[in-house]
Each structure stands twice: as structure tokens, then as C-alpha cells.
C-alpha positions in Angstrom: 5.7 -8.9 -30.9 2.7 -10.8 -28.9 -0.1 -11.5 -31.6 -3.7 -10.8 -29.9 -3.9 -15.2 -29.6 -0.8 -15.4 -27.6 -1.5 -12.5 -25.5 -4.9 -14.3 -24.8 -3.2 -16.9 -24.0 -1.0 -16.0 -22.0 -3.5 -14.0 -20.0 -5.9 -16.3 -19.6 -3.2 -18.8 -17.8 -2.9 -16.4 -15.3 -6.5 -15.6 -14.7 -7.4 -18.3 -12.5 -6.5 -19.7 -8.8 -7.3 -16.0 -7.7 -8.1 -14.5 -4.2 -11.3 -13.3 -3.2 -12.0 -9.7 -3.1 -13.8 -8.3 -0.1 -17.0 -8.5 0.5 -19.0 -6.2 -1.9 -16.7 -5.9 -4.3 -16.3 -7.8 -7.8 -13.6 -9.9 -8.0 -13.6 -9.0 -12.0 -11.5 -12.2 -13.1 -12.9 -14.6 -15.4 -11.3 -16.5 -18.0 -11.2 -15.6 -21.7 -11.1 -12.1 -23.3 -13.3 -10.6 -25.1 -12.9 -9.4 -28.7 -10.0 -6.8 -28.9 -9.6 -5.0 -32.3 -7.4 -6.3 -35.3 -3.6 -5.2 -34.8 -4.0 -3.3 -31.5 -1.3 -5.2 -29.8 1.1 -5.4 -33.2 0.8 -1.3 -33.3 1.7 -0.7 -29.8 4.4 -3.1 -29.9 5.8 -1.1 -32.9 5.3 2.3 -31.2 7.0 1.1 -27.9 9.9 0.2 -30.1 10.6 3.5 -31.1 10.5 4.8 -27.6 13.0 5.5 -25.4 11.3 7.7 -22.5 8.6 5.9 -20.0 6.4 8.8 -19.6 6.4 9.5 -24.0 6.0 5.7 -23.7 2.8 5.3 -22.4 1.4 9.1 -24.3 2.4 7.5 -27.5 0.6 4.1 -27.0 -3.0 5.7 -25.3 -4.8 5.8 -28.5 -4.1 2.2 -28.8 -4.6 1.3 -25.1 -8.2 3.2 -25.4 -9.1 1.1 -28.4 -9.0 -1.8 -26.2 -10.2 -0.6 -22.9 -11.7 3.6 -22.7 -10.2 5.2 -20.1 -10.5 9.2 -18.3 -7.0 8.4 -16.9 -4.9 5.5 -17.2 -1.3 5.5 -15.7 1.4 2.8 -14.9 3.2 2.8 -10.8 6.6 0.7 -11.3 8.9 -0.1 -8.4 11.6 2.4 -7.8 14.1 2.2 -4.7 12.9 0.1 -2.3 9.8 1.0 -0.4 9.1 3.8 -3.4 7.4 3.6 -6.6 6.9 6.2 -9.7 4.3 6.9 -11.7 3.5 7.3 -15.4 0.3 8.6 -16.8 -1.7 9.3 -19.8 -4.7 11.3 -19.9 -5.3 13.3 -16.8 -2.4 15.0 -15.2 -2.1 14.4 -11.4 0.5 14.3 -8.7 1.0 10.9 -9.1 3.8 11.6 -12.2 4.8 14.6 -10.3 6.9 12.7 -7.4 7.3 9.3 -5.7 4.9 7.5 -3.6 5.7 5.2 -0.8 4.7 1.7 -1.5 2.5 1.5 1.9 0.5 4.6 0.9 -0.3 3.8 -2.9 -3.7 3.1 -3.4 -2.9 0.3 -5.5 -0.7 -1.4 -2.9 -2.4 -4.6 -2.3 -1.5 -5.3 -6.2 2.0 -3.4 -5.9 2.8 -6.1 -3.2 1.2 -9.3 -4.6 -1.9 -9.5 -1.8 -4.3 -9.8 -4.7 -4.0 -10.6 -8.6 -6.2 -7.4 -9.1 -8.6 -5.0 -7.6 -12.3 -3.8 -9.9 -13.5 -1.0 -8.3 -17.1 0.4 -9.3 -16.3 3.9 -6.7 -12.7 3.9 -6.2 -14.0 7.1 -4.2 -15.6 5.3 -1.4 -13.1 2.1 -2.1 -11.5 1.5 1.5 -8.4 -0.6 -0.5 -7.9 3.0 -2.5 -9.3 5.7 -0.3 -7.3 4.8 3.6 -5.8 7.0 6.1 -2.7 8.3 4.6 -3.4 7.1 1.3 -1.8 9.0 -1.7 -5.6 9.1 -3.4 -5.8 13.3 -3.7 -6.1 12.3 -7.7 -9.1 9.6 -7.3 -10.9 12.4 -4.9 -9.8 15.3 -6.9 -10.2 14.2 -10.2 -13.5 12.6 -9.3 -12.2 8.6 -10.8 -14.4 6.3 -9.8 -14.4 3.5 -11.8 -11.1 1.5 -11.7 -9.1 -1.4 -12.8 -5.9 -2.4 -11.0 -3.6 -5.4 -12.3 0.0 -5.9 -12.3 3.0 -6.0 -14.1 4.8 -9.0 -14.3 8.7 -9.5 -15.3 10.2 -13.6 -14.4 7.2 -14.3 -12.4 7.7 -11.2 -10.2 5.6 -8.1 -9.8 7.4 -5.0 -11.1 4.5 -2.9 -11.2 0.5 -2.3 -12.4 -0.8 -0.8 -15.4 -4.1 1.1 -13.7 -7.4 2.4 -16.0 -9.6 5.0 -14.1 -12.7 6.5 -15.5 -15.0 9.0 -14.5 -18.5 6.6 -14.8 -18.9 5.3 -11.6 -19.5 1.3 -13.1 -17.8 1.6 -16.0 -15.6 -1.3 -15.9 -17.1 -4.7 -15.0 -15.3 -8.3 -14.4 -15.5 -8.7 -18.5 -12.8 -6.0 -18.6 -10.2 -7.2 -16.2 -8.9 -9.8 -18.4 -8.0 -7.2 -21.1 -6.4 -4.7 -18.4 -4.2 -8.2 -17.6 -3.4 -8.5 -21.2 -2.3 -5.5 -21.8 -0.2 -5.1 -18.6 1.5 -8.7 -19.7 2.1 -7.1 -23.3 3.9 -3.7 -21.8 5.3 -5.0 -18.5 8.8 -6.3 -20.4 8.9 -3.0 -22.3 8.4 -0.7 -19.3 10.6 -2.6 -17.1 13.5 -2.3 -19.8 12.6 1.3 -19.7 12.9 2.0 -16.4 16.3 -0.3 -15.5 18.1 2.0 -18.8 16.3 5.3 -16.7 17.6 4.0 -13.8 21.1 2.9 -15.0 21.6 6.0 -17.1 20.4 8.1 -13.6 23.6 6.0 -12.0 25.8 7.0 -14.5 25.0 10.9 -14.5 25.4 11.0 -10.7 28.7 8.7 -10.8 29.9 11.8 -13.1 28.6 14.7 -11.2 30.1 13.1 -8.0 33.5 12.7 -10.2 33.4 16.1 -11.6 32.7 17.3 -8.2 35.1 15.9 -6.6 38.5 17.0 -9.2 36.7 20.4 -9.0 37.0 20.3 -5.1 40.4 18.8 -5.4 41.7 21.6 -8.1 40.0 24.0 -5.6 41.8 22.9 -2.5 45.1 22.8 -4.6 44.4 26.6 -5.5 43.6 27.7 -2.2 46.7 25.9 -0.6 48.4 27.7 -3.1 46.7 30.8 -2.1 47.3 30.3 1.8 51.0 30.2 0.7 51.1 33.6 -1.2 49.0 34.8 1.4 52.0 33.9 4.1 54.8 35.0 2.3 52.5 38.3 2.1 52.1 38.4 5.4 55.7 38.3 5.8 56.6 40.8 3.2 54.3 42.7 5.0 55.6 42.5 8.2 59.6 42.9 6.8 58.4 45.8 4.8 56.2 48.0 6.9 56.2 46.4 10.8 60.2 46.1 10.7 61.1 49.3 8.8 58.4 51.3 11.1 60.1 49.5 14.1 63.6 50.1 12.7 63.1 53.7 11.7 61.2 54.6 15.3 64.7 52.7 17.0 67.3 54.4 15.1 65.3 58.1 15.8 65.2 57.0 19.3 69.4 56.3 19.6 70.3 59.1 17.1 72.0 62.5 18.0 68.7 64.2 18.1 66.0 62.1 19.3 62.4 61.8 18.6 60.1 64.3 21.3 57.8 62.1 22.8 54.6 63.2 21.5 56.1 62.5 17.6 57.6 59.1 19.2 53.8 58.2 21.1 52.3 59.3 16.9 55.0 56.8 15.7 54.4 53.7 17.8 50.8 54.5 17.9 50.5 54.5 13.5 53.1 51.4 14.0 50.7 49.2 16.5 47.5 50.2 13.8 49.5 49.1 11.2 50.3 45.6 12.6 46.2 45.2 13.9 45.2 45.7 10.6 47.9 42.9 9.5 46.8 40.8 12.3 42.9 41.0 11.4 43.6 40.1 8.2 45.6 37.0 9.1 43.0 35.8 12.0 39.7 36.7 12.4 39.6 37.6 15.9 36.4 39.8 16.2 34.5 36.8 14.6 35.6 34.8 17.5 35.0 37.6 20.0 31.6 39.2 18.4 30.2 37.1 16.2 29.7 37.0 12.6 27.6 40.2 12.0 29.5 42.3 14.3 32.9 41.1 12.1 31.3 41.7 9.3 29.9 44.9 10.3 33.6 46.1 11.4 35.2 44.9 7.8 32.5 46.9 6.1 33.6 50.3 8.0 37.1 49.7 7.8 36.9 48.4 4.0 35.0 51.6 2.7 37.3 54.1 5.0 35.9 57.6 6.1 34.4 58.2 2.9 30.6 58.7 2.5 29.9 55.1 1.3 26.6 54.1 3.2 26.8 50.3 4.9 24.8 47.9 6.7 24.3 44.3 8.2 21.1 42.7 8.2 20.8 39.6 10.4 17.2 38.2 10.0 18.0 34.8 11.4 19.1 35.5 15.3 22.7 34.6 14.6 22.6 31.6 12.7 26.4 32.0 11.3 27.5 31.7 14.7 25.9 28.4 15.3 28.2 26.9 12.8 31.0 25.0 12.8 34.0 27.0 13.0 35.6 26.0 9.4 32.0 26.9 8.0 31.5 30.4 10.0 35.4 30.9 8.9 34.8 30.2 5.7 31.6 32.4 5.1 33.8 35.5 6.6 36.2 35.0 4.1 33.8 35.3 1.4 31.7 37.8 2.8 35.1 39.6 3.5 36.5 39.1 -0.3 33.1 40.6 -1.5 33.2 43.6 0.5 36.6 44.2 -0.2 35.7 43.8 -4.3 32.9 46.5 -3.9 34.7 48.6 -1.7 37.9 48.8 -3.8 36.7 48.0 -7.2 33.3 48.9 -7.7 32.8 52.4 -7.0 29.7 51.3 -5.1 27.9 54.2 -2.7 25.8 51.8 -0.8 27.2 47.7 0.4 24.4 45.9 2.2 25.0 42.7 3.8 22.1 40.5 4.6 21.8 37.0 6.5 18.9 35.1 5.8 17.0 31.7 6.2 15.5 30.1 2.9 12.9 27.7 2.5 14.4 24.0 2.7 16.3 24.9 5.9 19.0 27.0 3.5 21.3 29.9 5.2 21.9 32.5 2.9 24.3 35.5 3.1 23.9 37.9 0.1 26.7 41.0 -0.4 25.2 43.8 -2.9 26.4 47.0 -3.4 25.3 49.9 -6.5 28.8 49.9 -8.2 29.9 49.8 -11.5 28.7 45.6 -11.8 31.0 43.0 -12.7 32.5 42.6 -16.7 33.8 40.1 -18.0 37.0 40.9 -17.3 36.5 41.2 -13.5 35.0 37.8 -13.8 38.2 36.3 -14.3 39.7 37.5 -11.4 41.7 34.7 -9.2 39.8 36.3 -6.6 36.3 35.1 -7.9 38.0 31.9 -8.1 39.1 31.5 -4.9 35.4 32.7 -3.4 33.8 29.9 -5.3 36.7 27.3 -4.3 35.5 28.6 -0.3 31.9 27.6 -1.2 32.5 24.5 -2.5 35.2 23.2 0.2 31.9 23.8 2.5 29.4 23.1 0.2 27.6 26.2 -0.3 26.6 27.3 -3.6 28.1 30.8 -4.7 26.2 33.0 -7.4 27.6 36.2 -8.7 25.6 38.3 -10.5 25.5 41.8 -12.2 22.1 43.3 -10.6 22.0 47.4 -10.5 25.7 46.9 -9.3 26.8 43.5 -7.9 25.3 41.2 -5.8 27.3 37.9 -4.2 24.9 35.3 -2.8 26.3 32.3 -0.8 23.9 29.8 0.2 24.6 27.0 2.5 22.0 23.9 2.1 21.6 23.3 5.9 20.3 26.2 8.4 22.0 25.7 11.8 19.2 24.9 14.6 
């Protein structure tokens, strides 16, 4: 805990030897503070302690901070990654919490990178050191904060930040105030930097699992679609032993037997034969995606899937072909899923209508989205190895895969990168 006579002291060693400000402005440094009420420092130090969040940090010490210096807004901008920095605030809300800033567009860069010990601002409005091209100052205009104190927050000797006071009365702050902005900055600046290396650390750690978890799950999923491709090739050859052989078989012994096969019967066998071993073949290889293109494929599965029935089917490409401007394990992959899905409404669902549509999202996103008006998806169909092996597609690609119950079912794949 700093007593109000060390943090004095400690402020006012650091208060002197100071650059110039520009011309027209006031420098605002002077040595010695002025009066700052009993226990202010000892009660923030105490609240601080019991914090572990910056942002509920700063919220929980404002009453204090404003007891020593009023403020509309008052808000601290640390150093993030390099070249970024983040902001805390009390106060007024603004952007500035909402998302990073680059260093070089901060309006308090000249302190963020040590080119002065502070800035005093009367009209931070018409401040050219707050208010440049490019600079992230929407909150000084917008919010109408005019007076302002800048100083920075110092960890070893080395600036890891400023604590900054805005208020609304253009004037407000005058050189007699900067000293106590200083002290309070050298009073938080240990706690907020502790704060911010445990955010940033325990950050670290959460990504270092996610990128773990992701990776067995990717691993467990390409195990259970190699395992997959191999039932799907002894299939195949069932398949072909079973039907293609026995057809073949049957059609040769008719042929060589004491009373052979008229030709039109022979021409209906060969002919139901040949289907037989297309259909196999599309399964195994996706030809007409390689010949036509990824809605045309689709389009063709959809027909063959629902049959001659009166189920009512259609593509909708909205993004001039974009699946076929993929890689081939991508556009391959996609099929599959889109394929799987069709086949799950087709067969399972009872569905009268299956829509497929291709679209582009905002963030450059692909999306393909299978629904149909079945019977939706329990809990039991949920379970289905199938499911599995759809989402096990998405990941090896890195989509994301939802499945949802939605007036039947709808199957949305989303890829995070639309092809140019």
C-alpha cells in the first residue's frame, strides 16, 4: 500500500526534467501535489486487491479516483501485442473498450511511446496531438471531451501504459492537476500491469487448450473417417460381388444355356446391369463434380436421391460458383456433406421439399445450407455415425457444421474463407 506522502513522493521525483509541450499548450507539470483527501490511496489499494478483472478494476476504484481528480470519462490504454494497445474505461462507454487500437493512431500516442511525460489539453477537440488524420478520436468528438489529462504508466522504469481523465468543461483541468493524474497512474500502474500479464497468460493458456482439443478432435476424426473409407471399400466390394458379379454371372450363364436369353430381354439385362454399376461408380467418385461443377452434382444427387416420387427439389447458387473455385479436397469434401444430408432427408426424413442453397456471408464466409420439411432430427438420429462423420468432413477442412431442427432439418456448413 503507497500512503498519500510516499505517493507524493514518489510523484514529485518524476515531475521534473520534462519536455516542452507545443506551443499554445500548457505543459501542466509542476512539482508538489496538492491536497488529496484522507485514505483515498489506502481505499483503492484495498479495492484493487480484491479484483481480479481490469475493466471491474478500474469501475470499482472510480468513486475513489473522482475524489481525487472529477472526471466525465476516465479510462486506462495498456500495451497489448506489439504495435496494439486496449483500453479500459470508467464513466462513459466508448469504442475505445470495445476493440484494439493501433499504437500509431491512439490519440494518446506521444505518451504511449515516451515522446512526452504528459499531455494537458484545455480542447482535446481541436488538440492536433489528439484530433490527427487517422486518429482513433470518434470518442473525444463524439462524446464532446474536451478537457484532458494524459500521463503514463510506469512498470521498471518503462512505459506500460497511461491512465487518461477527460471531462466535458472545456478548461477543466489546469497544470495543478497533472501531478495528481501522475500519482495516481504511479499508484495503479503495478496493479494493472499484473492484471493484464495474468489476462494475457490465462488468454495463452485457453488458446493452448483449444488448439489441443482441436487438434485430438481432428485426429479422432481422421481415425474415424479412415475407418469409414475402409467399410466404405469393402462395401464397394460387396457391392460389386453381390450385385455387378451375380448380374454379370446370371446374364452369362442365360446366354450359354440350352435356351438362351432373346435379345431384347438380354439388351434389358445388360442395360439394368450397366445402371447398376454407374450408380456404384458415382458413389465411389464424384465424377459429375469434376465434369459439371458443384451445383450441377448436387442438383443430380438431389433427383436421383428423392427418386420419381413427388418430393420437390432445388439448388440455389447465389455466389457464381464459388464451390468450384476451391481446392479439390475442399469442393470434395463439401459434396460429401452436402450429399450425406440429402441422402438423410431423402431417406429418413419424410421431407416433401430439400432446398440446397450456396451462399456468401459477411467476413468473406462460404456457406452451403441443406433444409428440407421432414420429420426434424431427435435425439436418437443425432447419434447417428453418419452425423459424425459429416462433422469429422468439416473439421478436416475447417468449416463449421450446425445441425438444427428448424420446421424439418436444416444442415449448414460454413467455410471461413470465400474463394476469390
Amino acid at each position: 500500500m503507497i500512503s498519500p506522502p510516499a505517493a507524493e513522493a514518489a510523484s514529485s521525483g518524476c515531475l521534473h526534467a520534462r519536455p516542452a509541450l507545443p506551443s499554445g499548450q500548457s505543459s501542466g507539470l509542476s512539482l508538489g501535489i496538492p491536497p488529496v483527501p484522507g485514505g483515498v490511496f489506502e481505499r483503492i489499494s484495498a479495492r484493487l486487491a480484491g479484483e481480479i478483472e481490469l475493466g471491474a478494476a478500474l469501475c470499482a476504484i472510480a468513486p475513489e479516483i473522482a475524489e481525487v481528480l472529477p472526471f466525465s470519462h476516465v479510462d486506462i490504454c495498456l500495451h497489448d501485442t506489439p504495435g496494439w494497445v486496449v483500453s479500459f474505461e470508467a464513466g462513459i462507454e466508448t469504442r475505445w473498450s470495445q476493440r484494439r487500437t493501433r499504437v500509431q493512431y491512439s490519440p494518446v500516442r506521444d505518451v504511449l511511446l515516451g515522446r512526452c511525460e504528459a499531455m494537458l489539453s484545455a480542447n482535446a477537440m481541436e488538440d492536433p496531438r489528439q484530433t490527427f488524420p487517422g486518429a482513433c478520436c470518434e470518442p473525444i468528438l463524439n462524446h464532446r471531451l474536451r478537457a484532458r489529462i494524459n500521463v503514463p504508466l510506469r512498470v521498471m522504469g518503462r512505459v506500460t501504459g497511461t491512465l487518461n481523465f477527460s471531462h466535458g468543461t472545456e478548461g477543466f483541468y489546469g497544470p495543478e492537476h497533472v501531478p495528481l493524474a501522475q500519482a495516481l497512474a504511479d499508484l495503479l500502474a503495478p496493479w494493472f500491469h499484473a492484471l493484464h500479464g495474468a489476462a494475457r497468460a490465462s488468454q495463452a493458456a485457453q488458446l493452448r487448450a483449444r488448439a489441443q482439443e482441436q487438434a485430438e478432435g481432428l485426429r479422432q476424426g481422421a481415425l474415424e473417417l479412415t475407418q469409414t473409407l475402409e467399410q466404405e471399400r469393402q462395401r464397394i466390394g460387396m457391392d460389386l460381388h453381390d450385385q455387378t458379379l451375380a448380374d454379370l454371372t446370371r446374364i452369362l450363364r442365360e446366354l450359354t444355356g440350352d435356351a438362351p436369353l432373346d435379345r431384347d430381354l438380354l439388351a434389358e439385362r445388360v442395360t439394368d446391369t450397366i445402371d447398376d454399376l454407374r450408380a456404384l461408380i458415382d458413389t465411389a467418385v464424384p465424377t459429375l463434380l469434376d465434369l459439371f461443377g458443384f451445383a450441377h452434382a448436387v442438383r443430380v444427387h438431389l433427383e436421383r436421391a428423392v427418386g420419381a416420387g413427388s418430393v420437390e427439389v432445388d439448388v440455389e447458387d447465389d455466389t457464381d460458383g464459388a464451390p468450384d473455385r476451391l481446392g479439390p479436397t475442399a469442393r470434395t469434401a463439401l459434396f460429401r456433406i452436402t450429399q450425406e444430408a440429402i441422402n438423410n432427408a431423402a431417406r429418413h426424413a419424410g421431407a416433401r421439399r430439400i432446398l440446397v442453397t450456396v451462399s456468401s456471408e459477411p467476413q468473406d464466409r462460404l456457406r452451403i445450407t441443406i433444409s428440407d420439411d421432414g420429420i426434424g432430427i431427435g435425439p436418437e438420429v443425432g447419434r447417428r455415425s453418419g452425423l459424425s462423420h459429416l462433422r469429422t468432413r468439416a473439421h478436416l477442412i475447417g468449416a463449421d457444421l450446425e445441425i438444427v431442427a428448424d420446421a424439418g432439418t436444416r444442415v449448414t456448413v460454413t467455410l471461413p474463407e470465400f474463394p476469390a
